[in-house]
C-alpha positions in Angstrom: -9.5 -10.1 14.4 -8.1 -8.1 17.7 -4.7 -9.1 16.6 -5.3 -7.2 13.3 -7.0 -4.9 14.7 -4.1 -3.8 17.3 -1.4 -4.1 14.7 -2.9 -1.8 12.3 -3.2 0.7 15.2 0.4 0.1 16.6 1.4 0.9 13.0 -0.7 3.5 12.7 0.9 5.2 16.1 4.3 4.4 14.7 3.6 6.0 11.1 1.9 9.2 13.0 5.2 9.4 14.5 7.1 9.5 11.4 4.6 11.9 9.5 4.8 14.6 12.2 6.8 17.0 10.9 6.9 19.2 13.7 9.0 16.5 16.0 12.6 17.4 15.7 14.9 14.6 14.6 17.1 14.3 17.5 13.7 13.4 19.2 11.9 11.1 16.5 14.9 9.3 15.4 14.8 7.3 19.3 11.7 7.5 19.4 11.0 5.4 16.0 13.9 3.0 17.3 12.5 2.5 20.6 8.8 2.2 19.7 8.3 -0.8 19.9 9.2 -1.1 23.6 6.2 1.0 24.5 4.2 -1.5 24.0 5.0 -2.9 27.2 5.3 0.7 29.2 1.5 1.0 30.5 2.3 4.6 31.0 3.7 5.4 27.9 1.6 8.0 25.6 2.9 11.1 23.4 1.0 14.4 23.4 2.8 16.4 21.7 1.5 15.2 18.1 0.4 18.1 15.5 -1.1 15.3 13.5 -4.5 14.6 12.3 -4.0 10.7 14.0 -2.8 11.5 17.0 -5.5 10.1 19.1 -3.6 6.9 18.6 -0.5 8.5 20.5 -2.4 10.4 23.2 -4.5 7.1 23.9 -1.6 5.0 23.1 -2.4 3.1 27.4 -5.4 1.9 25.7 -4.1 0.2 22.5 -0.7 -0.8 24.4 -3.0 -2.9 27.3 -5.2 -4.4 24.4 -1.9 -5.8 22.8 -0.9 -7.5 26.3 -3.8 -8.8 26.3 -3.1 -10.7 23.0 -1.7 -14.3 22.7 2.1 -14.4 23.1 2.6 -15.4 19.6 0.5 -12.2 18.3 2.7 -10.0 20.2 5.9 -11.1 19.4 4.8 -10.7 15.7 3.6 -7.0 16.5 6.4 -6.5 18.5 9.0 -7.7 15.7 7.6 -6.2 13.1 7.0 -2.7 15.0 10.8 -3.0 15.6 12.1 -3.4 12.5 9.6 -0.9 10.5 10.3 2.0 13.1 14.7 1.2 12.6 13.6 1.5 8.9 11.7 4.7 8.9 14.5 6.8 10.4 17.1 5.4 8.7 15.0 6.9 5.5 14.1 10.3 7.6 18.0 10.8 7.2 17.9 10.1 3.5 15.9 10.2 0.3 14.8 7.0 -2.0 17.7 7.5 -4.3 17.9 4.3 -6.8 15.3 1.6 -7.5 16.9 -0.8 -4.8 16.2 1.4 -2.3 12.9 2.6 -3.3 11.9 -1.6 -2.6 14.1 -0.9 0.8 11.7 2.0 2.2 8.8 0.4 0.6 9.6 -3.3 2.5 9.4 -0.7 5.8 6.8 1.4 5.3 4.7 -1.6 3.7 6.4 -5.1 2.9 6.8 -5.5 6.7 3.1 -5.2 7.2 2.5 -7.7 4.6 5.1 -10.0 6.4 3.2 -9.2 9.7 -0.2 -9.6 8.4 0.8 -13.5 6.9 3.1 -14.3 10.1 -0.3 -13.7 12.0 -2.9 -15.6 9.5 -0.1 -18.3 10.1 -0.3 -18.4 13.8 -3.9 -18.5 14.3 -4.0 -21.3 12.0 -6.9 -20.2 9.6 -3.9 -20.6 6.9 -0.8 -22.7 6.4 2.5 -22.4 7.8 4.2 -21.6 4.7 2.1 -17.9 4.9 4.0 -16.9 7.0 7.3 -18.7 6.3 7.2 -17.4 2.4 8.1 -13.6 3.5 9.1 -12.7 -0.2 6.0 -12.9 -1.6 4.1 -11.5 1.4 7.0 -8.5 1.1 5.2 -8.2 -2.9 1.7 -7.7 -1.3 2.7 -4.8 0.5 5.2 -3.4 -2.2 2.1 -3.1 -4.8 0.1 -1.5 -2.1 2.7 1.2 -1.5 4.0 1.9 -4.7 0.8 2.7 -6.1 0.0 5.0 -3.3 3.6 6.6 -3.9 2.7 6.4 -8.0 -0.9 8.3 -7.8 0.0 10.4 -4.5 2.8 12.7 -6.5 1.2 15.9 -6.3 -0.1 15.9 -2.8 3.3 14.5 -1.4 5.1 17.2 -3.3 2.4 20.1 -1.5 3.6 18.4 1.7 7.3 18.8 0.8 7.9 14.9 0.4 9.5 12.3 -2.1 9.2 9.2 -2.8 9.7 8.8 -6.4 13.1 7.1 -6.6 15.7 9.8 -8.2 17.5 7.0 -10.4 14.1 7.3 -12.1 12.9 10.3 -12.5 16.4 12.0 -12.8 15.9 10.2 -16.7 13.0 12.9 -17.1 13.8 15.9 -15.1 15.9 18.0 -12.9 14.0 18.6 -9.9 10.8 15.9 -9.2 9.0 19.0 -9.0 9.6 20.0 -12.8 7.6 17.0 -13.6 4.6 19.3 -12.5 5.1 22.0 -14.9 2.8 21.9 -18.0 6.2 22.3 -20.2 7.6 19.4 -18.8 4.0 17.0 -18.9 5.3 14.5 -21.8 8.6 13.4 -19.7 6.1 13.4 -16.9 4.0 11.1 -18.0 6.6 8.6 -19.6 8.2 8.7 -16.2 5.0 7.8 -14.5 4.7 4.7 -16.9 8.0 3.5 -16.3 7.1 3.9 -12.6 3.9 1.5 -12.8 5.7 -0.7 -14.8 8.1 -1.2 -12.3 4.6 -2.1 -10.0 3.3 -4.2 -12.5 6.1 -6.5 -11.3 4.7 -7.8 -8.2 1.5 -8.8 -9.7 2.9 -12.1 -10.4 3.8 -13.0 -6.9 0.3 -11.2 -5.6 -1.3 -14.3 -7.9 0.8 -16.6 -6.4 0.3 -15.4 -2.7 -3.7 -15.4 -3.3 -3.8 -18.5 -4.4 -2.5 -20.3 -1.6 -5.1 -18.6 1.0 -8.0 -21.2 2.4 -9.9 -19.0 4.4 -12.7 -16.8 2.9 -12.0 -13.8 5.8 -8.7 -13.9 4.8 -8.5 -14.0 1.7 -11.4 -11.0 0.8 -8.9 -9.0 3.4 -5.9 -9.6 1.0 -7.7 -9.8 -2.1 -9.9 -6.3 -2.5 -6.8 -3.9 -1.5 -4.8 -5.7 -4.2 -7.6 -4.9 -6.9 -7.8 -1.7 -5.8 -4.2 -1.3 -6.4 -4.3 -2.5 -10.0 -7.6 -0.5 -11.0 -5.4 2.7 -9.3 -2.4 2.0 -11.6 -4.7 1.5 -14.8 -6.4 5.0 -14.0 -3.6 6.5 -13.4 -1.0 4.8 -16.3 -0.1 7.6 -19.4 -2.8 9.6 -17.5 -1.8 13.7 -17.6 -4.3 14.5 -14.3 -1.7 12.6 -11.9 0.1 15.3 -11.7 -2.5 18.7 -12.1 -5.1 16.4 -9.1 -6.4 13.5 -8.0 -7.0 10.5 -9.5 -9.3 8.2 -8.2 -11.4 5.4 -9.5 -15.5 5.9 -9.4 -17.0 4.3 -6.2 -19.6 2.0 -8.3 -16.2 0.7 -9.9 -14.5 -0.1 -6.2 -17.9 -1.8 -5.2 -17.9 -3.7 -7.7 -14.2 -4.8 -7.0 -15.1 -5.5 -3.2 -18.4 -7.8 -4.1 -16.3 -9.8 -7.0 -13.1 -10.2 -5.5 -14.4 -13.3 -3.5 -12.3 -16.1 -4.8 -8.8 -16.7 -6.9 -10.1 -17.0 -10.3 -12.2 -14.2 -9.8 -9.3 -12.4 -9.2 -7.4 -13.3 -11.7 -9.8 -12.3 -14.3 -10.0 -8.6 -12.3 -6.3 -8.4 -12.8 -6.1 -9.7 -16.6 -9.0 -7.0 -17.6 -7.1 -4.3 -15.9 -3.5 -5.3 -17.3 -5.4 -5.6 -21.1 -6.5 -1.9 -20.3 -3.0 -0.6 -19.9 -1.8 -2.9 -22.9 -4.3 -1.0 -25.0 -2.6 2.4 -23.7 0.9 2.2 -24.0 2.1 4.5 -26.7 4.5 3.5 -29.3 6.6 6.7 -28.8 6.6 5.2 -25.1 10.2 4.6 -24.0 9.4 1.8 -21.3 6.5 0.2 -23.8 8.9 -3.0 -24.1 9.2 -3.3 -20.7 5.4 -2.9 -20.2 4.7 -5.6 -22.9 6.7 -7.7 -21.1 5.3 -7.6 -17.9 1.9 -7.4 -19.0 2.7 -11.1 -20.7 3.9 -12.4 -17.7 0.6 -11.3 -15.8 -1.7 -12.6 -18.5 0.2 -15.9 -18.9 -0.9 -16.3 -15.2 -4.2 -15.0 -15.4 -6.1 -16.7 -18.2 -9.8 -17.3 -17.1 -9.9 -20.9 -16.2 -12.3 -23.0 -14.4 -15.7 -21.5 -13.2 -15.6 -18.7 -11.0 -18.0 -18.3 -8.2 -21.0 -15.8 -8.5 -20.9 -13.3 -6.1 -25.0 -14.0 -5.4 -23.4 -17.4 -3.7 -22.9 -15.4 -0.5 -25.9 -14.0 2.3 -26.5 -10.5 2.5 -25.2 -10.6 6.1 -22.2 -12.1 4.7 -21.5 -9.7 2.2 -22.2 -6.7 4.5 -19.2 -7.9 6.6 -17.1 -8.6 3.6 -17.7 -4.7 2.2 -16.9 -3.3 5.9 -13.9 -5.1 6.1 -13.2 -4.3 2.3 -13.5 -0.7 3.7 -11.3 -1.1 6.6 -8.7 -2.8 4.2 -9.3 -0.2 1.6 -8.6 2.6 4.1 -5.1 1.5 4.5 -4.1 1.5 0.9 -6.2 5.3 0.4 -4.0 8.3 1.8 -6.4 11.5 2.3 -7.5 12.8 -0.9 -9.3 15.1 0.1 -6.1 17.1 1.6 -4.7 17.0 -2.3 -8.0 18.5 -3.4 -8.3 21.1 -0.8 -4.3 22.0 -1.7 -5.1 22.1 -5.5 -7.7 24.4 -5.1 -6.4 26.9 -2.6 -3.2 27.0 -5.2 -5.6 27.4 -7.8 -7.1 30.4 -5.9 
């Protein structure tokens, strides 16, 4: 648990970094290559942040003496995987997620890495197997669904913030500018390019599945589990859906309960993920020019995900047990969420 715990805020230090526009890039460029060093500078804190996280850089001392207080083998995974995500990030400050390739390569940074991270550590404290840790390509898949459905359903906010991460070779097919795809002219293209996009996602459901099913224990696998369902109830509410790109789209929070109290074990799972993908199979549209592509995938998911075997009632578990499982369904889901509250508050002062 403090191993988590400290990676998630190392990581959340290191992305604060990254998102702070205000920090030239002569100075975050080092600063992301050499991040991961700090960890063992007691001194070492950055006030200079403009950014609504940057509590985590001022009181950086605090985290940075809780990691060396970790087990060796917990910080050299921290340490690693700092390393190689902050070399990543500026390597992408410097250039935009042109083709499909390297719209995996920023999202294995930004996201693959922590799923690597995450498994490398369930491995060492031996509450799972070796081969969590060892198998880093389906681990990398965890983390790639996370952040390309956060990319997918955070299109309008990241273009008020002047970002992009929808990969050109993509939506160059549908428009000029990314920003075009906005325009109520333009909403058709929009919309197919936005199911091509989660069809592309749809992908790593497969080796999600397959990752899930290998976890032994409960802790870990309600941690890995509910952010993945999230994910998939995301892309269904937001797949041929106009409103990703005129607001927010977000599922209704009786629906993500739900997800967090039935999530509990693999079959569950499995039927959460076949209802989901049979949602979107009963939206594609004929007209659609990736609806192939979406059949396909959605057969690949479905072949894996026919209920079998009994699935555990959710009523098996103690109230005390299941208040811990929702506040670390929380924790985990607060990851995945960006603020959407920002996007609202940016719709409706361009609305005024």
């Amino acid at each position: 648990r403090h191993a988590v715990c400290i990676f998630y805020l190392v990581l959340r230090a290191l992305d604060t970094i990254e998102d702070d526009m205000t920090i030239s890039l002569d100075v975050k460029v080092p600063m992301l290559h050499e991040f991961h060093s700090y960890l063992y500078q007691p001194e070492w804190k950055y006030m200079e942040s403009k950014e609504k996280d940057r509590q985590v850089l001022e009181d950086f001392p605090t985290i940075s003496m809780e990691f060396r207080n970790l087990s060796k083998v917990y910080q050299d995974v921290i340490s690693d995987i700092c390393h190689k995500m902050g070399v990543g990030m500026a390597e992408f400050l410097e250039k935009k997620v042109d083709s499909q390739h390297e719209w995996d390569k920023y999202c294995h940074y930004v996201a693959g890495l922590v799923g690597i991270g995450l498994s490398r550590l369930f491995s060492a404290s031996e509450l799972e197997d070796p081969i969590i840790g060892q198998d880093t390509e389906l681990a990398n898949s965890m983390g790639l669904f996370l952040q390309k459905t956060n990319i997918i359903r955070d299109y309008l906010e990241d273009q008020l913030e002047g970002r992009e991460f929808w990969p050109r070779e993509v939506w160059s097919r549908y428009a000029k500018k990314l920003s075009d795809l906005a325009k109520p002219e333009n909403i058709d293209m929009a919309v197919q390019c936005l199911n091509e996009l989660i069809t592309n996602a749809l992908h790593h459901v497969p080796d999600v599945l397959t990752y899930l099913s290998r976890l032994k224990n409960q802790s870990v696998f309600n941690f890995c589990a509910i952010p993945q369902v999230m994910a998939i109830a995301t892309l269904t509410a937001c797949y041929n859906n106009k409103q990703v790109f005129r607001g927010v789209v977000k599922i209704r929070k009786g629906q993500a309960v739900t997800l967090m109290m039935d999530a509990t074990n693999i079959q569950a799972v499995k039927a959460i993920m076949y209802q989901y993908v049979e949602e979107i199979y009963q939206k594609i549209p004929s007209t659609d020019p990736s609806s192939n592509k979406t059949q396909q995938v959605i057969a690949s998911i479905r072949a894996m995900s026919l209920p079998s075997g009994p699935m555990v009632s959710r009523h098996h578990f103690s109230p005390i047990y299941l208040s811990c499982a929702m506040l670390l369904a929380a924790l985990s889901w607060q990851y995945l969420s960006t603020i959407t509250k920002a996007t609202e508050e940016y719709v409706q002062a361009g609305e005024n």
